[in-house]
mmCIF file of the N, C-alpha and C atoms, coordinates in Angstrom:
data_MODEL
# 
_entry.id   MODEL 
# 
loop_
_atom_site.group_PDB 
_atom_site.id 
_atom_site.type_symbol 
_atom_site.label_atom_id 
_atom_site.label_alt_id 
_atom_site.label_comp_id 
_atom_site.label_asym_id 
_atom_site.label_entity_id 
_atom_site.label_seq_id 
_atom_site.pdbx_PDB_ins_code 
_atom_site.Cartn_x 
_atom_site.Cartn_y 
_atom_site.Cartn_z 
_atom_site.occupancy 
_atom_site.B_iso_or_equiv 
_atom_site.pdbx_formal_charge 
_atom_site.auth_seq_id 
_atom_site.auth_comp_id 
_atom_site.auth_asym_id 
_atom_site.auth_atom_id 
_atom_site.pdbx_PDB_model_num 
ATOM 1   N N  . UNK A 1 1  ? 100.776 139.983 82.922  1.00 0.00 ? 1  UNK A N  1 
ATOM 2   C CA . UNK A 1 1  ? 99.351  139.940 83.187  1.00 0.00 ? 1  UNK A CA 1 
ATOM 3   C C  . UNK A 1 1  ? 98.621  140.568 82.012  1.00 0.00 ? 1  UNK A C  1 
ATOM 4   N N  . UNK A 1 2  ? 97.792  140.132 81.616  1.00 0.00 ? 2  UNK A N  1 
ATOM 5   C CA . UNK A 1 2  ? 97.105  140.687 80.283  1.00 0.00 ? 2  UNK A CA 1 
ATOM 6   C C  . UNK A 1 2  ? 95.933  141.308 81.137  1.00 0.00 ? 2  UNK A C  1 
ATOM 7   N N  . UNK A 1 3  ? 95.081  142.187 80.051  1.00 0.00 ? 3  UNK A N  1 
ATOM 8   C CA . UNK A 1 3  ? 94.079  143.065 80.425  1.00 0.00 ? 3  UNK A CA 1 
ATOM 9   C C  . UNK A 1 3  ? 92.988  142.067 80.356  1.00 0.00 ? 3  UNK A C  1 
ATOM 10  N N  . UNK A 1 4  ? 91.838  143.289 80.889  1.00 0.00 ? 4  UNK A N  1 
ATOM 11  C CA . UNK A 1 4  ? 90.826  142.233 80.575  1.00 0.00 ? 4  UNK A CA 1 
ATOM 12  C C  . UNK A 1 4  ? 90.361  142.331 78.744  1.00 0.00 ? 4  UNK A C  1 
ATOM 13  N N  . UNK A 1 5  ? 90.732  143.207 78.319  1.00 0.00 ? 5  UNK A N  1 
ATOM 14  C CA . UNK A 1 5  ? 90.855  143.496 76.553  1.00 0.00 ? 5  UNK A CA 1 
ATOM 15  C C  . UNK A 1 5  ? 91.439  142.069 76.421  1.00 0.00 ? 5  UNK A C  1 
ATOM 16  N N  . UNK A 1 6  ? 92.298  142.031 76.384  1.00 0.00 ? 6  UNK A N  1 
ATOM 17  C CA . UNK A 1 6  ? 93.399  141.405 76.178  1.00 0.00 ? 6  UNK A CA 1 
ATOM 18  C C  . UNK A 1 6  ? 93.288  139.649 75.731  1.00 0.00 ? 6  UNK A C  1 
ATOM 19  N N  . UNK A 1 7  ? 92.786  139.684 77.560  1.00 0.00 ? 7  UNK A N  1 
ATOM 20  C CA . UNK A 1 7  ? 91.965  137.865 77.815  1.00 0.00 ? 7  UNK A CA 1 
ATOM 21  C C  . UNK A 1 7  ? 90.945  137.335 77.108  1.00 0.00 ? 7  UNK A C  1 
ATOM 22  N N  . UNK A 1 8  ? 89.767  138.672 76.662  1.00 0.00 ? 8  UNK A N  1 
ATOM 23  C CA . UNK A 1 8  ? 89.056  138.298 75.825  1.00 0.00 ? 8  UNK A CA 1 
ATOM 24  C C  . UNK A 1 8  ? 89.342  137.870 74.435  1.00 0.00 ? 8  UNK A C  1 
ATOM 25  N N  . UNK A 1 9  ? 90.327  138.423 74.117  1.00 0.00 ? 9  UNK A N  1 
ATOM 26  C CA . UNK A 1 9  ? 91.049  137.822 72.946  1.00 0.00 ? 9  UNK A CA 1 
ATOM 27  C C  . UNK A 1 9  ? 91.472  135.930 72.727  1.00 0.00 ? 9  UNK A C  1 
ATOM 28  N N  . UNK A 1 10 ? 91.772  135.977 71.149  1.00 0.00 ? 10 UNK A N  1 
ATOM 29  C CA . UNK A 1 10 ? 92.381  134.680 71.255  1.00 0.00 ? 10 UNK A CA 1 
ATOM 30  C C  . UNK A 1 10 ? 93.410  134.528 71.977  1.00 0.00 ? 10 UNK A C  1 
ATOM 31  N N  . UNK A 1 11 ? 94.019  135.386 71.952  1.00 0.00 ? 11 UNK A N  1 
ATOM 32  C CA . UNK A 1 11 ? 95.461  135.358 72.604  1.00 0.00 ? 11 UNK A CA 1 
ATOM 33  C C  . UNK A 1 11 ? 95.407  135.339 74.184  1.00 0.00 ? 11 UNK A C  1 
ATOM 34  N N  . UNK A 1 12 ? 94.320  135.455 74.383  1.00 0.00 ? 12 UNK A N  1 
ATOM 35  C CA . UNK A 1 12 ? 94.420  135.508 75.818  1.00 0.00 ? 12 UNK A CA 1 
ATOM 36  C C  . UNK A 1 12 ? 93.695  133.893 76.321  1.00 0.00 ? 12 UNK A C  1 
ATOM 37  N N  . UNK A 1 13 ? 92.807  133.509 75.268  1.00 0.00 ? 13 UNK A N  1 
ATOM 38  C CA . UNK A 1 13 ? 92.707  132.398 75.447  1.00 0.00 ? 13 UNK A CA 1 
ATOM 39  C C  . UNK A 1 13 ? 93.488  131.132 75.425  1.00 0.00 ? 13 UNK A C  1 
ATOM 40  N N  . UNK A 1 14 ? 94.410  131.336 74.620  1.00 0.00 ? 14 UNK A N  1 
ATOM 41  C CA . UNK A 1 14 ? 95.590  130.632 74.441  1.00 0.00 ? 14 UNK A CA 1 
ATOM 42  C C  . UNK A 1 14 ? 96.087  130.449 75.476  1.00 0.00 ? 14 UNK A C  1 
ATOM 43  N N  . UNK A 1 15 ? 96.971  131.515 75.898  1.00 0.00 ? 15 UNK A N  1 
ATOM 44  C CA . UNK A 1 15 ? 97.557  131.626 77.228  1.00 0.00 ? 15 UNK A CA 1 
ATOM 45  C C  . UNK A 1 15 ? 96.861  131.078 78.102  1.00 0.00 ? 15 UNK A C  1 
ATOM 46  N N  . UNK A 1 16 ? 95.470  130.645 78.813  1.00 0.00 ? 16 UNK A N  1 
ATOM 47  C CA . UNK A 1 16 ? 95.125  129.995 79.575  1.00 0.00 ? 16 UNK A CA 1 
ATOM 48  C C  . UNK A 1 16 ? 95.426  128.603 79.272  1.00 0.00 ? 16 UNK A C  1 
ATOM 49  N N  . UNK A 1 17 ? 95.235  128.187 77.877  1.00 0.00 ? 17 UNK A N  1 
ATOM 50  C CA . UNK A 1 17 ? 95.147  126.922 77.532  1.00 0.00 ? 17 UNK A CA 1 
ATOM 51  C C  . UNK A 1 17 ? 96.635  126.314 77.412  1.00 0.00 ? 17 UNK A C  1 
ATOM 52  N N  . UNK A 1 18 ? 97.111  126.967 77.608  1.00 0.00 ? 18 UNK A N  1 
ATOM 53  C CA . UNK A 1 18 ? 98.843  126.747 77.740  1.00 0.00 ? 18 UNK A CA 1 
ATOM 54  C C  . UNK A 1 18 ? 99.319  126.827 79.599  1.00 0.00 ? 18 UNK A C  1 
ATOM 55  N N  . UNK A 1 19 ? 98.487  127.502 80.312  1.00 0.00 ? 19 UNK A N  1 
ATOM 56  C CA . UNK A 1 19 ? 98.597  127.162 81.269  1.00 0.00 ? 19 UNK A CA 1 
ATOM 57  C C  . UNK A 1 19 ? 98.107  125.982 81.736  1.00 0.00 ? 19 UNK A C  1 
ATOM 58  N N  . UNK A 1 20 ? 97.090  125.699 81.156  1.00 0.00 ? 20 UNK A N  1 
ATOM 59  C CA . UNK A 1 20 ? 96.274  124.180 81.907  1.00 0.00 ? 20 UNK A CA 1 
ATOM 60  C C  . UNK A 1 20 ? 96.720  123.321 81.544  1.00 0.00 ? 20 UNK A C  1 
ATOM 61  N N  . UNK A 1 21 ? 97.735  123.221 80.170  1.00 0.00 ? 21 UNK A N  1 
ATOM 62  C CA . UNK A 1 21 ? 98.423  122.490 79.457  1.00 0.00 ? 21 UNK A CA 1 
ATOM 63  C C  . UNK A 1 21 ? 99.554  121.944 80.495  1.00 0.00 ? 21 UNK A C  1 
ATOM 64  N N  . UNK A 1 22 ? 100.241 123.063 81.119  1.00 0.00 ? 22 UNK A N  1 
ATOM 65  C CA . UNK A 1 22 ? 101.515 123.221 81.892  1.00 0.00 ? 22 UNK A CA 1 
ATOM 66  C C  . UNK A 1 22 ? 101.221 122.032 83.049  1.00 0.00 ? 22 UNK A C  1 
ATOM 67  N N  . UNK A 1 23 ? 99.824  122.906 83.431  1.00 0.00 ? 23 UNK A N  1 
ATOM 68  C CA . UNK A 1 23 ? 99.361  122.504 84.872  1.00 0.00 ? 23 UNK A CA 1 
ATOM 69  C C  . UNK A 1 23 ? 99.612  120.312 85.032  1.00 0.00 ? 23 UNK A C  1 
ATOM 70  N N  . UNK A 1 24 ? 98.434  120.541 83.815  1.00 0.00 ? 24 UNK A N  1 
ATOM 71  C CA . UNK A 1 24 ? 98.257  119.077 83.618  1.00 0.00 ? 24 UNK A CA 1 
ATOM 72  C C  . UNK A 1 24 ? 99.448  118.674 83.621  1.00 0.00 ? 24 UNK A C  1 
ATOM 73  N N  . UNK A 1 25 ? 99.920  118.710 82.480  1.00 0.00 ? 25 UNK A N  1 
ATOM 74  C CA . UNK A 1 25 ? 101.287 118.088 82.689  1.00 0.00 ? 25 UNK A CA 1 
ATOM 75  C C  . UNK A 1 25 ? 102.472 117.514 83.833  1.00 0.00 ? 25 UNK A C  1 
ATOM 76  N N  . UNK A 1 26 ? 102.408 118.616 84.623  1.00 0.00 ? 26 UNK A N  1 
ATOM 77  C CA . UNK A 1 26 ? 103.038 118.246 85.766  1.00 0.00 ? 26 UNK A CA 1 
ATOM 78  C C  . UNK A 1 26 ? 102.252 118.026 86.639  1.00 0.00 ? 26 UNK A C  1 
ATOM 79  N N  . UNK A 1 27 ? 101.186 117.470 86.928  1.00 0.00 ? 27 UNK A N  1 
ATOM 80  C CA . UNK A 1 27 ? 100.904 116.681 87.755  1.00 0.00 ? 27 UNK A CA 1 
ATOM 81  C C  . UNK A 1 27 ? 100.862 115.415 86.876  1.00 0.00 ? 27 UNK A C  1 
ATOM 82  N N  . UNK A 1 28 ? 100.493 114.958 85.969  1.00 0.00 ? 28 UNK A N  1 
ATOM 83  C CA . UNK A 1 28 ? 100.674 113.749 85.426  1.00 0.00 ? 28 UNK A CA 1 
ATOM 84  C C  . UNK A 1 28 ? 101.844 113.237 85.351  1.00 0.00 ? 28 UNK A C  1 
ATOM 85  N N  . UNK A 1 29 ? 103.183 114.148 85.328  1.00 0.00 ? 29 UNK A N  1 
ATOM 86  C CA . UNK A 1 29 ? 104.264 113.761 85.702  1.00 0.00 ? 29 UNK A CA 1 
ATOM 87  C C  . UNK A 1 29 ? 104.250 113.160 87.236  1.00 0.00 ? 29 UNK A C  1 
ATOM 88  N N  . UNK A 1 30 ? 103.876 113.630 88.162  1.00 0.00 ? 30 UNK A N  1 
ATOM 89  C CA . UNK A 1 30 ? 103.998 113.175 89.402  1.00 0.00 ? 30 UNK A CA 1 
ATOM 90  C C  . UNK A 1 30 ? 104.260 114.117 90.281  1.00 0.00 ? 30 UNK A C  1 
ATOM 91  N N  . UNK A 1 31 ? 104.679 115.522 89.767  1.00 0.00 ? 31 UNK A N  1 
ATOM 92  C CA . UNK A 1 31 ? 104.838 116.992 90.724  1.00 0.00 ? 31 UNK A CA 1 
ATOM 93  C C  . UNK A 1 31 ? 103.794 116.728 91.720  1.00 0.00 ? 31 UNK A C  1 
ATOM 94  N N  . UNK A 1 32 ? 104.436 116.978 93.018  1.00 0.00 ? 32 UNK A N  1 
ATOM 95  C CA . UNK A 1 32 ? 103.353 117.197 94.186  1.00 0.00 ? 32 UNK A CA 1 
ATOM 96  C C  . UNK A 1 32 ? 102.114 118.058 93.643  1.00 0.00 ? 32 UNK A C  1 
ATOM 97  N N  . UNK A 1 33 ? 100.762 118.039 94.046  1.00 0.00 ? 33 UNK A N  1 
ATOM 98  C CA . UNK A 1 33 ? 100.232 118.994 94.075  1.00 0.00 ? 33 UNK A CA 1 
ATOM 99  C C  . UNK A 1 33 ? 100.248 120.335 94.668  1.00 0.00 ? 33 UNK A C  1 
ATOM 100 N N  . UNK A 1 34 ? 100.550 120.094 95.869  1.00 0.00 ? 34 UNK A N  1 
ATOM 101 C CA . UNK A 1 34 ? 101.703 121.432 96.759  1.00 0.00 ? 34 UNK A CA 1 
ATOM 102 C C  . UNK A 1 34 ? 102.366 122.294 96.229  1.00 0.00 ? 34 UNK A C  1 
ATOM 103 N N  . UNK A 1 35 ? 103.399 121.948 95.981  1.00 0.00 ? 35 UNK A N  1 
ATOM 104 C CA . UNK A 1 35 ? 103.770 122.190 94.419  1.00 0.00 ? 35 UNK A CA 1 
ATOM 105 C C  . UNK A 1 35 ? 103.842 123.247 93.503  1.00 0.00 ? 35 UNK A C  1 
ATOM 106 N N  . UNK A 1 36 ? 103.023 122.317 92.491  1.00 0.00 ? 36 UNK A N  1 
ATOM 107 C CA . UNK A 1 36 ? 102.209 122.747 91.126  1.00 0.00 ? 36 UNK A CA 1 
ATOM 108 C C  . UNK A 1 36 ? 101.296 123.816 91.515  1.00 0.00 ? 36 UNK A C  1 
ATOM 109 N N  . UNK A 1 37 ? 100.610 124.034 92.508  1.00 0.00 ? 37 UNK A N  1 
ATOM 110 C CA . UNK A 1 37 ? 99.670  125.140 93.279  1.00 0.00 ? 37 UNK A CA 1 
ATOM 111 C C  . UNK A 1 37 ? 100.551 125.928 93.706  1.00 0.00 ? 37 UNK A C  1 
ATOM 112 N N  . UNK A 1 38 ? 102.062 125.772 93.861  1.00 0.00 ? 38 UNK A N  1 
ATOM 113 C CA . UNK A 1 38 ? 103.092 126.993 94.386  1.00 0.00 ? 38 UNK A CA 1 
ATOM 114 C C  . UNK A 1 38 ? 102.966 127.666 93.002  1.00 0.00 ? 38 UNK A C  1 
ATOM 115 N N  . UNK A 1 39 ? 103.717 126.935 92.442  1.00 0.00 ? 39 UNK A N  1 
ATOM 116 C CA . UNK A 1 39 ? 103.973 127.253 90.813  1.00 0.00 ? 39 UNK A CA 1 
ATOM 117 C C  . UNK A 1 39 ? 103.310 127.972 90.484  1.00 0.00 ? 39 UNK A C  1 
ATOM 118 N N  . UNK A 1 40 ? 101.935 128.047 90.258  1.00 0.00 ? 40 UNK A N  1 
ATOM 119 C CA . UNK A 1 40 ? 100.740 128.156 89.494  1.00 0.00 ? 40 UNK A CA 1 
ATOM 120 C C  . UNK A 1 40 ? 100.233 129.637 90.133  1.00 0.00 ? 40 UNK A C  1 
ATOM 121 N N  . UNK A 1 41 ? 100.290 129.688 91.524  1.00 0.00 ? 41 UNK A N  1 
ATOM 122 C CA . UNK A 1 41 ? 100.095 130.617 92.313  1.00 0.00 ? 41 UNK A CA 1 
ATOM 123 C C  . UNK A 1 41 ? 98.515  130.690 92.958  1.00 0.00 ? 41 UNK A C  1 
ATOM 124 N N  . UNK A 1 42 ? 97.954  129.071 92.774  1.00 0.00 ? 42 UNK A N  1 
ATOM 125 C CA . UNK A 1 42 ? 96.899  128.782 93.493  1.00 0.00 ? 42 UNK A CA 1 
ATOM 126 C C  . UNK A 1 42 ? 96.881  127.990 95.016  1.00 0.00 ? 42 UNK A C  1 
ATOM 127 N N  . UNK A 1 43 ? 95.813  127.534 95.605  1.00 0.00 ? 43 UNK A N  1 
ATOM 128 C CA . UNK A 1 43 ? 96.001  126.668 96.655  1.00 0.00 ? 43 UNK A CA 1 
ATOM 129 C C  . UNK A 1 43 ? 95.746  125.873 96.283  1.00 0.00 ? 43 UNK A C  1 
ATOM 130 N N  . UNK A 1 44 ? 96.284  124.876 97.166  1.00 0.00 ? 44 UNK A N  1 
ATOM 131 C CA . UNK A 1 44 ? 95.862  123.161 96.713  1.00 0.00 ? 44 UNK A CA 1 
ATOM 132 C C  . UNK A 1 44 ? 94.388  122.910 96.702  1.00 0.00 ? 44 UNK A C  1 
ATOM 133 N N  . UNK A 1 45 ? 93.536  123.635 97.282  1.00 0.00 ? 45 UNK A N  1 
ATOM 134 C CA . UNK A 1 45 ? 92.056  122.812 97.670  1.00 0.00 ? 45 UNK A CA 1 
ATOM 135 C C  . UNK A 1 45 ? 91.672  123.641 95.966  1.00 0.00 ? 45 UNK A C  1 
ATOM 136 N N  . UNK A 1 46 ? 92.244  124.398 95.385  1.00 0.00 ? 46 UNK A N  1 
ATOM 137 C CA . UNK A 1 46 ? 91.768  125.044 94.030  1.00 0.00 ? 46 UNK A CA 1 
ATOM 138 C C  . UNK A 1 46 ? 92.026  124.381 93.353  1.00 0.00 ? 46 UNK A C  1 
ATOM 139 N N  . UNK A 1 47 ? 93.507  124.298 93.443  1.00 0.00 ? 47 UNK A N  1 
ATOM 140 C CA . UNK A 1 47 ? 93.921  123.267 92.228  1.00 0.00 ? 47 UNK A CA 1 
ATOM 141 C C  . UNK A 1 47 ? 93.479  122.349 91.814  1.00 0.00 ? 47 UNK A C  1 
ATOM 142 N N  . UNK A 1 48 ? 93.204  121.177 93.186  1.00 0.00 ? 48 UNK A N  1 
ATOM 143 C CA . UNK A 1 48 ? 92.514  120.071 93.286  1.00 0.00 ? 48 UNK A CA 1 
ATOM 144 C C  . UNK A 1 48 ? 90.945  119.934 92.563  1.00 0.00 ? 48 UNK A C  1 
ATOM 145 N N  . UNK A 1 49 ? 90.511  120.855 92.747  1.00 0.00 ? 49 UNK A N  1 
ATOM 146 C CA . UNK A 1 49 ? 89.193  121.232 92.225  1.00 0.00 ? 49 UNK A CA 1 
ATOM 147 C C  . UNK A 1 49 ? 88.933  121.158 90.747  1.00 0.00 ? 49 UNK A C  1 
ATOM 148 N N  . UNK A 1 50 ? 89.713  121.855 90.028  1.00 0.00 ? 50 UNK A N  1 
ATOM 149 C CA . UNK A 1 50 ? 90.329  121.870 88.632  1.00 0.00 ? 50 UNK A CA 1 
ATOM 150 C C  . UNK A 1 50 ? 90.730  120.772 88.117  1.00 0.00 ? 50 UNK A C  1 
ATOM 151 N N  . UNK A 1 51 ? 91.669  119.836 88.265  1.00 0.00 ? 51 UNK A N  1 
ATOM 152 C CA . UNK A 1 51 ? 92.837  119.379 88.421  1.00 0.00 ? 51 UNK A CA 1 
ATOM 153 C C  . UNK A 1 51 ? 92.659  117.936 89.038  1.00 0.00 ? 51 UNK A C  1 
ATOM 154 N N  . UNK A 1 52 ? 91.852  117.520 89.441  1.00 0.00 ? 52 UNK A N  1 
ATOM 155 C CA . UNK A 1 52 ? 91.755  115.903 90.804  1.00 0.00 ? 52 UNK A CA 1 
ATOM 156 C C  . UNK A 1 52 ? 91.969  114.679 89.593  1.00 0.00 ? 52 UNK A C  1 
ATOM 157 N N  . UNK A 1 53 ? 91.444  115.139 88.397  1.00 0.00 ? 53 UNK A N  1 
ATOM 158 C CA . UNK A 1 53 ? 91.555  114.132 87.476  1.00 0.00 ? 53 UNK A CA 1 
ATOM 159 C C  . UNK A 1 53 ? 93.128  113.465 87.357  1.00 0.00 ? 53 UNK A C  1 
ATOM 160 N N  . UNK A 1 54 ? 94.021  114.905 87.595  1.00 0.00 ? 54 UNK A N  1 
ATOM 161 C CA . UNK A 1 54 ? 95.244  114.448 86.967  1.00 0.00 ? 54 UNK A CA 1 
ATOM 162 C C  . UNK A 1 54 ? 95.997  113.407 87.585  1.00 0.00 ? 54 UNK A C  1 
ATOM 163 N N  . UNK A 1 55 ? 95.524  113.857 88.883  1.00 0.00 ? 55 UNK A N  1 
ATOM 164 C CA . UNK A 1 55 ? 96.362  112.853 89.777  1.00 0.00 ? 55 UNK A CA 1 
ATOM 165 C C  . UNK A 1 55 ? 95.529  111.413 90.010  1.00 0.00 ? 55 UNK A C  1 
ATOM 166 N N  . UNK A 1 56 ? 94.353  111.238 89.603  1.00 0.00 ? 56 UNK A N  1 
ATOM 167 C CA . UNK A 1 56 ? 93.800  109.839 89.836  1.00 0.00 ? 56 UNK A CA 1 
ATOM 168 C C  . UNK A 1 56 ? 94.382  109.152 88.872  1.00 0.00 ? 56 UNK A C  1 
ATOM 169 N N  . UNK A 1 57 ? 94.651  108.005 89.489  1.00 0.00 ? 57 UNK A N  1 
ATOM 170 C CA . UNK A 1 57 ? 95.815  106.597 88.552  1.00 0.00 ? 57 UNK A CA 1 
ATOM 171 C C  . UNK A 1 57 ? 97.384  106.701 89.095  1.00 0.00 ? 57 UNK A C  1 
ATOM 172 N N  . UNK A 1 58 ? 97.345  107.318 90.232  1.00 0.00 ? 58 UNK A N  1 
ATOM 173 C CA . UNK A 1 58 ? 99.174  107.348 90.248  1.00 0.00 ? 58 UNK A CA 1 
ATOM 174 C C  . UNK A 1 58 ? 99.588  106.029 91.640  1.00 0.00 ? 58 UNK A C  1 
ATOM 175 N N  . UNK A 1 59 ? 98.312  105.700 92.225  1.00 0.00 ? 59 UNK A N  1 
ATOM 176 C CA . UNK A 1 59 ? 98.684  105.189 93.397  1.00 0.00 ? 59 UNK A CA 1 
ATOM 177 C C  . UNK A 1 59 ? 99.330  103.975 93.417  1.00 0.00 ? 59 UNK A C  1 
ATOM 178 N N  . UNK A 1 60 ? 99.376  103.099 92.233  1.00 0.00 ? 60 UNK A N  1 
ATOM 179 C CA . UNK A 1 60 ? 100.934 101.843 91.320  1.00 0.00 ? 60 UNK A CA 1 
ATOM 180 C C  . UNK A 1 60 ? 101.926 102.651 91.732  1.00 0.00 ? 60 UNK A C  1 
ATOM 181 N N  . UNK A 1 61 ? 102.067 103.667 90.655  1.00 0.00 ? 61 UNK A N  1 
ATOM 182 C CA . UNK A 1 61 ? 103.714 104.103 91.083  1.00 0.00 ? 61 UNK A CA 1 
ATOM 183 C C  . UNK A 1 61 ? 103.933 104.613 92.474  1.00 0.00 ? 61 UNK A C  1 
ATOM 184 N N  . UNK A 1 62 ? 102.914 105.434 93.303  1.00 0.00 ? 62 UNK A N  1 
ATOM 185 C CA . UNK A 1 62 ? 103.690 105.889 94.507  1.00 0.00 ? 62 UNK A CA 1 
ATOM 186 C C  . UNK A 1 62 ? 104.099 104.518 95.181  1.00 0.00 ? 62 UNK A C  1 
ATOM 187 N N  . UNK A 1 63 ? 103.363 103.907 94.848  1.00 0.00 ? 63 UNK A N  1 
ATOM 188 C CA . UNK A 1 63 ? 103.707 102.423 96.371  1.00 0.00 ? 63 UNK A CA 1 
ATOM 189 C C  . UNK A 1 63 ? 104.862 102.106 95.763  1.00 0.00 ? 63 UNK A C  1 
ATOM 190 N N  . UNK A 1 64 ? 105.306 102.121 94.037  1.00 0.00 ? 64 UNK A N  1 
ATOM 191 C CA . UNK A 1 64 ? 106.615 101.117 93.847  1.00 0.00 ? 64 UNK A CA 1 
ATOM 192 C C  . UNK A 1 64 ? 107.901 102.331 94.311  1.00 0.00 ? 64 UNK A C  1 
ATOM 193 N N  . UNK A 1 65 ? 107.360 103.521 94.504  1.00 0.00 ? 65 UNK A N  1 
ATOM 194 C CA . UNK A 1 65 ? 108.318 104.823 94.772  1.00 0.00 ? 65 UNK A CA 1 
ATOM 195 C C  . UNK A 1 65 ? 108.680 104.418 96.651  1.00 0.00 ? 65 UNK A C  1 
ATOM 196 N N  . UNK A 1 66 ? 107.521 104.048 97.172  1.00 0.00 ? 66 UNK A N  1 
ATOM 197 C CA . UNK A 1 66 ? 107.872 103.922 98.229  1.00 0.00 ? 66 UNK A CA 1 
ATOM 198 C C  . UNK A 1 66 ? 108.325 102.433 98.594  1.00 0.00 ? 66 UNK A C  1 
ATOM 199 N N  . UNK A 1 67 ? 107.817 101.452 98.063  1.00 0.00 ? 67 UNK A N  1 
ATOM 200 C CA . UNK A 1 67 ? 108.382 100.014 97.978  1.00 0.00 ? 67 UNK A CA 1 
ATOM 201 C C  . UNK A 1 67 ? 109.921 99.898  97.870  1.00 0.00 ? 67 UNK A C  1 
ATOM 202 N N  . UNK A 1 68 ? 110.285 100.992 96.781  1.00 0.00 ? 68 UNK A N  1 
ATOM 203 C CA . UNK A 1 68 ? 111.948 101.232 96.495  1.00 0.00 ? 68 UNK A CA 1 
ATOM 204 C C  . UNK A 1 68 ? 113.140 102.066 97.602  1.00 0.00 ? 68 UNK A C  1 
ATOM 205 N N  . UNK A 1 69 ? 111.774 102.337 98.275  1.00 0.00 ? 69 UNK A N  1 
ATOM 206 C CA . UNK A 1 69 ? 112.613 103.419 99.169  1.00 0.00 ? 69 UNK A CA 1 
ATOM 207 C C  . UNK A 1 69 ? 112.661 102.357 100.544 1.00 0.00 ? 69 UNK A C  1 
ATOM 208 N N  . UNK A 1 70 ? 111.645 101.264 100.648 1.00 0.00 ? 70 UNK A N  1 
ATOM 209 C CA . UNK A 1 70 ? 111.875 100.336 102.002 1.00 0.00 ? 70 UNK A CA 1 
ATOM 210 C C  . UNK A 1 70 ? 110.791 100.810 102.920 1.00 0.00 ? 70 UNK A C  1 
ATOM 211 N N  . UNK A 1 71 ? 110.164 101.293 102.920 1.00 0.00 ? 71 UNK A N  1 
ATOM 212 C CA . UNK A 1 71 ? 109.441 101.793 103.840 1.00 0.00 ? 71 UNK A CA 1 
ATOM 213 C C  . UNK A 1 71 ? 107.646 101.490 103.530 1.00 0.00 ? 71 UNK A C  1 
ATOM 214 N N  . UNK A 1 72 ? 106.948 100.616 102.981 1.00 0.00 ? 72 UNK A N  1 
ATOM 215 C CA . UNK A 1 72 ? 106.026 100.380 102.915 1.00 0.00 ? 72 UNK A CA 1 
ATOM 216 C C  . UNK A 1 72 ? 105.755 99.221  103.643 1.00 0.00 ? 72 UNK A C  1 
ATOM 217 N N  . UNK A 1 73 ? 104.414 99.271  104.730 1.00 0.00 ? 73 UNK A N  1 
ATOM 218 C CA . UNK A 1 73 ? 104.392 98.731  105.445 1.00 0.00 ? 73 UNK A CA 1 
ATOM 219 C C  . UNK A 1 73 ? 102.940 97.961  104.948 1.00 0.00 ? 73 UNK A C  1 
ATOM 220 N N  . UNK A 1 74 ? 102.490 96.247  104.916 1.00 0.00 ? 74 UNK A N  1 
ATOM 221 C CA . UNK A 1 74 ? 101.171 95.942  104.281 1.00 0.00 ? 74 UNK A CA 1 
ATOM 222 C C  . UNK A 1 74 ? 100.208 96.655  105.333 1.00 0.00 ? 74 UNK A C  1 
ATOM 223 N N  . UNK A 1 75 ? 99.519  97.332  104.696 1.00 0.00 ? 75 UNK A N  1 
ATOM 224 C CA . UNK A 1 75 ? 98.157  97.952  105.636 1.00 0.00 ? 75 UNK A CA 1 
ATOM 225 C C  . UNK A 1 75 ? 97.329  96.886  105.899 1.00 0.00 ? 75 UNK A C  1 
ATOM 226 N N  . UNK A 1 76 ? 97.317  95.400  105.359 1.00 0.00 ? 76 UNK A N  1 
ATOM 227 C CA . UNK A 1 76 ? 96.191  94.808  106.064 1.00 0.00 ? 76 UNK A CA 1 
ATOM 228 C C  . UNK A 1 76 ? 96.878  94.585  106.787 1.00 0.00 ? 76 UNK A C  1 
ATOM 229 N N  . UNK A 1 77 ? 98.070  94.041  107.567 1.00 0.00 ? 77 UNK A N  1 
ATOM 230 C CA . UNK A 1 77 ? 98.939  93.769  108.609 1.00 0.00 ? 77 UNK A CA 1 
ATOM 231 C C  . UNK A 1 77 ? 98.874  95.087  110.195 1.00 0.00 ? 77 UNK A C  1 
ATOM 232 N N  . UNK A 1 78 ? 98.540  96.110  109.449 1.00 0.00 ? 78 UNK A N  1 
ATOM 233 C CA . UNK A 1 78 ? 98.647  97.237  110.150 1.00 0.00 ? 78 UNK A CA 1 
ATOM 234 C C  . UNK A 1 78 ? 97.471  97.327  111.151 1.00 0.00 ? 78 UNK A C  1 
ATOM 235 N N  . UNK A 1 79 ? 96.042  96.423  110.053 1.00 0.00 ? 79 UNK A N  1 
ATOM 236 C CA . UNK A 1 79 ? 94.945  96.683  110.621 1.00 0.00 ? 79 UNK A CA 1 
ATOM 237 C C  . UNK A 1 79 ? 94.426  95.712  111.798 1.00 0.00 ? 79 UNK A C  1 
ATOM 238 N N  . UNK A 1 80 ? 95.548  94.472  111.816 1.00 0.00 ? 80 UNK A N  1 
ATOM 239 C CA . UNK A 1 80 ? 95.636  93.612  113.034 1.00 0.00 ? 80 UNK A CA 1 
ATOM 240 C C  . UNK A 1 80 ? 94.147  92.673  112.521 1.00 0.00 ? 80 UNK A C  1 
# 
């Protein structure tokens, strides 16, 4: 944990920017947000807040994640 001396520094700025670096990253990988907010040591409704960008564009791959797994059902079919 750095001080608040510390944070004000470059070096302390860094270190944030290496965290958001982290952050991003694994959610653009596909890490749950659940997760990445364990990790991180935030909650999801925070993270999300920060963070909603990363995960918009993934909803192609979850369906072919779940398409592969057998279990996707057509939702207009669902809606009768």
């Amino acid at each position: 944990m750095l001080t608040p001396y510390e944070f004000g520094t470059p070096l302390g700025r860094r270190v944030d920017d290496l965290r958001h670096t982290r952050l991003t990253n694994w959610l653009h990988a596909g890490v749950p947000a659940a997760t990445v907010a364990e990790w991180a040591g935030d909650s999801v409704p925070v993270l999300l807040t920060a963070y909603a960008r990363c995960i918009d564009g993934q909803l192609d791959d979850l369906k072919r994640r779940i398409e592969r797994a057998g279990k996707l059902s057509d939702p207009a079919a669902a809606r009768g």
